[in-house]
C-alpha positions in Angstrom: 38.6 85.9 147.5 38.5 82.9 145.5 41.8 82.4 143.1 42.2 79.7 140.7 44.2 76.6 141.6 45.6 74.3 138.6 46.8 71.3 139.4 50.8 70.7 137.7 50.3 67.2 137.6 47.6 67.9 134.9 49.8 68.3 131.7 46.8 70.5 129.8 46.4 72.6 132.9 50.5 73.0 133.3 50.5 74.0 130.0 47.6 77.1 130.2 49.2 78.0 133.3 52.6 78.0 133.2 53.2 79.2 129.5 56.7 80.3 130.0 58.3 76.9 130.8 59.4 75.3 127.7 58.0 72.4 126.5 61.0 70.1 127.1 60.5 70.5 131.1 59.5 67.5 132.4 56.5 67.1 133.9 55.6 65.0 137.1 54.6 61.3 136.4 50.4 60.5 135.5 50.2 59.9 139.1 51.6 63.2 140.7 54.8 61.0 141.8 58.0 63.4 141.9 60.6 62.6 139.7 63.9 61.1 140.6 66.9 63.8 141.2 69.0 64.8 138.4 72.1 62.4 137.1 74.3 65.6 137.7 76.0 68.2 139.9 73.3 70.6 140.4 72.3 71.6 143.7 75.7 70.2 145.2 77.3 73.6 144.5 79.7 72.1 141.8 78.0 73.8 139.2 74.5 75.9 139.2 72.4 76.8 142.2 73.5 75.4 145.8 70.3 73.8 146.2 69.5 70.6 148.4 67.7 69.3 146.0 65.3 66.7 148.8 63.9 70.2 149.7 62.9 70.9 146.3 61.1 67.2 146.1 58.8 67.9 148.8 56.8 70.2 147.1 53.7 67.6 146.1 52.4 70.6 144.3 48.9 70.9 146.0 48.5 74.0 145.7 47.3 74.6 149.1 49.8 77.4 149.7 48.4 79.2 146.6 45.8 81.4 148.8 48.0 82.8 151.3 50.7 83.8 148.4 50.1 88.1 148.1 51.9 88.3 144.6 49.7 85.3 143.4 46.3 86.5 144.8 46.8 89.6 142.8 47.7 88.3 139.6 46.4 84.7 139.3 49.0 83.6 137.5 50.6 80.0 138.7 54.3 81.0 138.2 53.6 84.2 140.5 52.6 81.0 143.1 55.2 79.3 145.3 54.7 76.1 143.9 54.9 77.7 140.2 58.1 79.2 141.5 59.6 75.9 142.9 58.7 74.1 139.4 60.6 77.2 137.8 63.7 76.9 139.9 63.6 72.9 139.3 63.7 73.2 135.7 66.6 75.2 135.8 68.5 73.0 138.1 67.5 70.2 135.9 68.9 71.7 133.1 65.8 71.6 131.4 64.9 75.4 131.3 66.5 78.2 130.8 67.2 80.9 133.6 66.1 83.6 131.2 64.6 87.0 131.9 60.8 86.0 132.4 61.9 83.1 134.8 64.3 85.5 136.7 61.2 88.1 136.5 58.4 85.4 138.2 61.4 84.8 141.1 62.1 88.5 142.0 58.4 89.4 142.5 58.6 86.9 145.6 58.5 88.5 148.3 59.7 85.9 150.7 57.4 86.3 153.1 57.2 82.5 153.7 53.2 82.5 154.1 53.8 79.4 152.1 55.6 78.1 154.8 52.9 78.4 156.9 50.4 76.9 154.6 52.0 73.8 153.4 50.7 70.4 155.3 54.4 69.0 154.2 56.6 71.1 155.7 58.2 72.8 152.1 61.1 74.7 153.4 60.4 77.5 150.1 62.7 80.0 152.1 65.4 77.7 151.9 64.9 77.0 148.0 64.6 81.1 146.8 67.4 82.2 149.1 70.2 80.0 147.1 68.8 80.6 144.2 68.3 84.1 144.3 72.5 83.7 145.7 73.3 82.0 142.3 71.3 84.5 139.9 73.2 87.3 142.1 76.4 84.9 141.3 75.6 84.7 137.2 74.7 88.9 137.0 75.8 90.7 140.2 74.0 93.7 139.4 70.5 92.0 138.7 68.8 92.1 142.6 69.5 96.4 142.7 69.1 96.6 138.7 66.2 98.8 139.4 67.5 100.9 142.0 69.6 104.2 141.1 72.7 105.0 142.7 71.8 107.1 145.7 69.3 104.1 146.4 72.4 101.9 146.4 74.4 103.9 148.4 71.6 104.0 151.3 70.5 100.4 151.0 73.9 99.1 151.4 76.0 102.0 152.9 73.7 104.0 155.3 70.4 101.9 156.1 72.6 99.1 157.9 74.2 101.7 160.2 72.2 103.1 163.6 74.5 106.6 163.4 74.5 107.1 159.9 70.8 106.5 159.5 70.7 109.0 162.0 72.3 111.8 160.7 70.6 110.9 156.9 67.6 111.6 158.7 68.5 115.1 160.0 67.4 116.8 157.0 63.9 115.4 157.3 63.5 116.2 160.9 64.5 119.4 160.6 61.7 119.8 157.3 58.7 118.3 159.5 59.6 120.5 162.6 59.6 123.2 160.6 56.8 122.9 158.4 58.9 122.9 155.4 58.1 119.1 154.8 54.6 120.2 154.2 54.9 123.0 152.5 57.0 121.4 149.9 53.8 119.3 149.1 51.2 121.8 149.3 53.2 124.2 146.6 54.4 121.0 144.3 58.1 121.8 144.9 58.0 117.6 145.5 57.4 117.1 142.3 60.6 118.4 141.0 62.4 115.4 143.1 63.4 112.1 140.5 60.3 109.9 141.7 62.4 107.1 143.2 63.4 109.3 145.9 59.9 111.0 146.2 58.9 107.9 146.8 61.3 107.4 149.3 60.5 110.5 150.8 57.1 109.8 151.7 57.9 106.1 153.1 59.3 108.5 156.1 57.0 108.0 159.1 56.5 111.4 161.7 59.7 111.3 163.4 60.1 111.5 166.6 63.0 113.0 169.1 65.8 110.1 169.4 66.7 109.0 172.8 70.3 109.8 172.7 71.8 106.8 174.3 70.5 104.2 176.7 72.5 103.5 179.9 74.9 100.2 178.8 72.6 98.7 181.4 69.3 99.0 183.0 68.3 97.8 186.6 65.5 96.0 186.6 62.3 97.5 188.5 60.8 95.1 191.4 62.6 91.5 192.2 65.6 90.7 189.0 63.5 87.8 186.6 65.8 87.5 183.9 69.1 89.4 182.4 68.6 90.0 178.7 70.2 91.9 175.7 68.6 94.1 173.8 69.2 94.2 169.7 68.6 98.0 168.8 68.7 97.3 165.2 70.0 100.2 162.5 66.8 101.8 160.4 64.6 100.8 163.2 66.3 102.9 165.5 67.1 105.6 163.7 62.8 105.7 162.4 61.6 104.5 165.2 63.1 105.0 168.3 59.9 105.6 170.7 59.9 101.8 170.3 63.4 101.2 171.3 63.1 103.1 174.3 59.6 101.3 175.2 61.3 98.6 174.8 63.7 98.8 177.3 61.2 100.0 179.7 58.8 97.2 179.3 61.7 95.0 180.2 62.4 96.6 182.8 58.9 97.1 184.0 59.1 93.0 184.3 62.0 92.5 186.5 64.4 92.6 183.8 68.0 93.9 183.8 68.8 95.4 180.4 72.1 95.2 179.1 72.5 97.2 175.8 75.7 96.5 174.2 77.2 99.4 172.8 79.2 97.7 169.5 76.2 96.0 167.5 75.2 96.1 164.7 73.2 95.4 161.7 72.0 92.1 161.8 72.6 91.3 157.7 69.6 91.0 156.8 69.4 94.0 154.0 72.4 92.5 152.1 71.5 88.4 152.7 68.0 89.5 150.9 69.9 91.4 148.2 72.4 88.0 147.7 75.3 89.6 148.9 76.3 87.0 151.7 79.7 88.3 152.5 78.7 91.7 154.0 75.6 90.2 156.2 78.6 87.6 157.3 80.6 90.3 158.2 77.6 92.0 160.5 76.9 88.5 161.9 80.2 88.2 163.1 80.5 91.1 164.4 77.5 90.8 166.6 77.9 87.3 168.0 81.2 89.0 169.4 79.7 91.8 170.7 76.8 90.1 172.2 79.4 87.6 173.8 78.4 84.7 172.1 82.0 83.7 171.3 82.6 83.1 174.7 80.1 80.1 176.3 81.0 80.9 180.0 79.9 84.3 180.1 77.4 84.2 176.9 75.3 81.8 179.7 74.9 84.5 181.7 72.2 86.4 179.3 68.8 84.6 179.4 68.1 85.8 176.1 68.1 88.3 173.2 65.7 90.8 172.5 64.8 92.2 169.4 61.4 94.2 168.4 61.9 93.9 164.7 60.4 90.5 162.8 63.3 91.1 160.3 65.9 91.6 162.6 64.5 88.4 164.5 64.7 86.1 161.7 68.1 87.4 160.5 69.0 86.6 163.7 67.5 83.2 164.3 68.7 82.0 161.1 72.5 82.8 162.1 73.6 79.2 162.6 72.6 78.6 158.6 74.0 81.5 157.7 77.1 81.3 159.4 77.4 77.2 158.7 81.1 76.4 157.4 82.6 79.6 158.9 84.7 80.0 161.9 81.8 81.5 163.9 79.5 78.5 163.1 79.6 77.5 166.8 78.8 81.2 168.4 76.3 81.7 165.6 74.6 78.5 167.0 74.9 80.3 170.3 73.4 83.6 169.6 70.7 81.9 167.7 69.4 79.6 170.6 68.7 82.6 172.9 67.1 85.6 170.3 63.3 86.3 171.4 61.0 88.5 169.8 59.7 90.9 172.8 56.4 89.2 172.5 57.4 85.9 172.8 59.7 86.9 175.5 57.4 88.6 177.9 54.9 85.7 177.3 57.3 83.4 178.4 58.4 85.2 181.6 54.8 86.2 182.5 54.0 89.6 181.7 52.7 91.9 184.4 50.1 93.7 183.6 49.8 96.8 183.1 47.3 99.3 184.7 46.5 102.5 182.7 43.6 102.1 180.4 44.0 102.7 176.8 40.6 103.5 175.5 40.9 103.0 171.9 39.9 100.4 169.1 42.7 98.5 167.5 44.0 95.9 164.7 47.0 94.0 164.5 48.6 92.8 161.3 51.1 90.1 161.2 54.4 91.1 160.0 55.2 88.0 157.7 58.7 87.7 159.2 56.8 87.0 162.6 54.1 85.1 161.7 55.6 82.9 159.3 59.1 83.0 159.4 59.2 82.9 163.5 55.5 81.5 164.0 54.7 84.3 166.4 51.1 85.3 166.1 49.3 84.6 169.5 51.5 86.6 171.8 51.8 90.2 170.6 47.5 89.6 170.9 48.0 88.4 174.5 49.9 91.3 175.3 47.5 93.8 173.6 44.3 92.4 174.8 45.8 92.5 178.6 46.1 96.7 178.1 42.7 97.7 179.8 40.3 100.0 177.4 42.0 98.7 174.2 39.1 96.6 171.9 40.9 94.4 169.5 39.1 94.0 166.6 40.1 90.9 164.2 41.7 92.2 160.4 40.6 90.3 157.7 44.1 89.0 155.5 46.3 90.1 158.7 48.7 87.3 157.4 49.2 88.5 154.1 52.0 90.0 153.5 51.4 94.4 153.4 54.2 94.8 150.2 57.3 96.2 152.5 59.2 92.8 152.6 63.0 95.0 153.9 63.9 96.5 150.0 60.5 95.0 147.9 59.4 98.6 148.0 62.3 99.7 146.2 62.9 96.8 144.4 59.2 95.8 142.9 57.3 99.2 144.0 54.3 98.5 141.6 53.7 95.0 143.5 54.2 96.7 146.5 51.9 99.8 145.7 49.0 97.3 145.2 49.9 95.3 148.3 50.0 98.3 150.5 46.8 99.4 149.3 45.3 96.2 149.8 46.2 95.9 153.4 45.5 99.2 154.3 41.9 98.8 152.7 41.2 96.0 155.1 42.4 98.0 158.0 39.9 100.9 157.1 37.3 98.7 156.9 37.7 97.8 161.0 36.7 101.3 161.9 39.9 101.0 164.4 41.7 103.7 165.5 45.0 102.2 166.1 47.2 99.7 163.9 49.8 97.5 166.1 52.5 95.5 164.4 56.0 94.0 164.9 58.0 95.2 162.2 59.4 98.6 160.7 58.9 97.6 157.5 55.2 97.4 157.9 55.1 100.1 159.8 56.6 102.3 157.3 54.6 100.7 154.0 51.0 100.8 156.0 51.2 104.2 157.6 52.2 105.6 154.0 49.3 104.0 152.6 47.0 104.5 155.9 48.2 108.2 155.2 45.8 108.5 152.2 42.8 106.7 153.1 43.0 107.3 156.8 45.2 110.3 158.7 43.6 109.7 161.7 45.0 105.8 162.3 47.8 105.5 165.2 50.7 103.2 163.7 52.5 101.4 166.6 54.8 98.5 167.7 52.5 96.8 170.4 55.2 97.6 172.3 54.5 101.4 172.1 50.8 100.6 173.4 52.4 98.7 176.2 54.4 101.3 177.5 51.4 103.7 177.2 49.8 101.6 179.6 52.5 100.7 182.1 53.6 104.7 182.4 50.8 106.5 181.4 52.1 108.3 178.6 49.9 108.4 176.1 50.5 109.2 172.5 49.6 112.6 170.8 45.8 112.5 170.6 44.8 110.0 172.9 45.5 111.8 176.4 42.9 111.8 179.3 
């Protein structure tokens, strides 16, 4: 799809396509030179956003990163672009524009899905420009990031969704309704309708739920000759949504040689309330986890080979500990725990994966969740993995890196963006013919099989993890037996 791409060195052309900067903003120099950093505090954290303001100077303003930008290719508009958005956010730390509601408006409808990231030949760190920023808007009007959120969505974003045990038992209800029937019924007779819409909405995010696990053994022997010792990182709404994938998990790991230790205090990695601004409770959760995990302590933390998690938010969160915990007194752990987390694709690539022997006759499409293939630059391994399952055809998705609309909260936050994203994506997975949809991340999972619900029922929506297991035990999901 061809989208327009206006050069901001051009002052007529920053003019038609940013129309909400004011006019004193200053504009790059004739020759596309950036302009020297401010004469003042901003960006130091004395006053304003805590901004390094080099990162916001390596934006050249290209414009390459403009195609793989989701909220941009749907509306065309430059200040919906990540370069639009960096020009916004330099203005106000210059001083020069105002941080008023249709600025603020342009920077919430990112989803941070750091496709930029991806796309930009020099290396624009845009993650580490929105995150501040969205911190000191948060800072100036505490309410802002959940403004559109009632108070029962409050109360499960902050209070319930970063719990395993509490998600679980919030869940009961809606196991109990899809067991029974009544989940259905409720739809067929309208009886939905009666529910305020934000928590319709909600509603129908729920994937089909299956049994929980119960509890893991604290550890799990490994099967054949020991290869590596790992921890795995169950997560909190990933568990309690998913945990078929959990439990495949651990099996697969086992399955190749490794011993499993599950530790049984962990939790959330932070991410829900670091995304929201709110820095002190994702702390907390970080803090709490590089104790758990041992990370505290260097002689026995060397003992685990690595850290698994099967969720691309989770793994991020995680991987970005050492800058989220800089300038606190688990700074050095945080550096720890950080150096060993693996995404179970990229682990079991490392190792060598064996391969697994039951045939999977189905045809199949992956979709890059955007905290894996951008944030964590994982996108060849979970491919490896699926195209070593024997019977499964993978079949290439067009746009697989753009970003589906989940994004943790977006849904809730922005769910008109995120309707259209959703339907985007989902129309490009309908138009592979495949019967099965594979990606890392429960987010996607949740926003593509709602979507997938409506234009195809029919469409397995997995962790490639799930397909693994399939094909190393021989269980096969509902529908695909013999």
């Amino acid at each position: 799809m061809a989208t327009p791409t206006p050069n901001l060195a051009d002052s007529e052309a920053q003019r038609t396509a940013l129309p909400i900067l004011s006019a004193s903003v200053a504009a790059p120099t004739a020759t596309g030179a950036p302009l020297p950093a401010p004469p003042h505090g901003h960006g130091t954290g004395s006053h304003g956003p805590r901004v390094d303001y080099e990162l916001v100077l390596d934006c050249v303003h290209c414009g390459l990163c403009t195609a793989s930008c989701p909220t941009y290719m749907e509306t065309a508009n430059e200040a919906d672009s990540p370069r639009g958005r960096i020009y916004l956010m330099r203005g106000v730390i210059d001083g020069t524009l105002a941080l008023d509601s249709d600025v603020k408006q342009h920077l919430d409808l990112c989803l941070n899905c750091r496709a930029c990231e991806t796309a930009c030949p020099s290396g624009v760190q845009y993650g580490r420009l929105i995150e501040p920023f969205r911190e000191f808007m948060n800072e100036l009007e505490p309410e802002r990031q959940v403004q559109s959120l009632n108070a029962v969505q409050k109360f499960l974003l902050f209070h319930v969704f970063p719990y395993r045990w509490r998600n679980r038992a919030s869940l009961a209800p809606a196991r109990l309704m899809q067991w029974t029937g009544l989940d259905w019924l409720t739809e067929k007779t309208g009886l939905m309708e009666l529910v305020p819409g934000s928590l319709r909405n909600m509603k129908r995010m729920l994937p089909d739920l299956k049994p929980h696990y119960g509890q893991l053994p604290e550890v799990l022997e490994p099967i054949g000759p020991k290869r590596a010792r790992v921890a795995l990182f169950l997560g909190c709404v990933a568990d309690a949504l998913y945990p078929e994938t959990n439990y495949a998990t651990a099996k697969v790991l086992q399955a190749n040689g490794c011993e499993v230790w599950i530790p049984r205090n962990q939790g959330c990695c932070g991410a829900l309330h670091y995304h929201a601004a709110q820095e002190g409770p994702a702390r907390e959760f970080a803090a709490q986890n590089c104790d758990t995990f041992g990370a505290t302590n260097p002689e026995t933390f060397k003992d685990v080979d690595a850290i698994i998690t099967n969720a691309a938010g989770c793994g991020y969160q995680l991987k970005d500990y050492a800058h989220m915990m800089h300038a606190t007194p688990h700074a050095e752990a945080a550096a720890r725990l950080q150096s060993k987390v693996r995404d179970v694709s990229e682990f079991l690539v490392e190792l060598g994966p064996v391969r697994p022997k039951h045939p999977l006759n189905i045809r199949a499409t992956y979709h890059d969740a955007c905290h894996l293939r951008h944030a964590q630059q994982i996108f060849k391994q979970p491919r490896q993995l699926l195209e070593m399952i024997p019977g499964l055809e993978l079949i290439p998705l067009a746009e697989s890196e753009l970003c589906c609309g989940a994004a943790g909260s977006y849904n809730l936050t922005q769910p008109e963006m995120a309707d259209r994203l959703g339907k985007r994506k989902t129309a490009n997975i309908a138009a592979t013919g495949a019967k099965a949809l594979f990606t890392g991340n429960v987010g996607c999972l949740m926003q593509i099989t709602r979507h997938l619900k409506a234009l195809e029922p029919g469409v397995w929506c997995a962790h490639p993890v799930d397909a693994l297991w399939a094909s190393y035990s021989g269980e096969m999901p509902k529908g695909l037996e013999g």
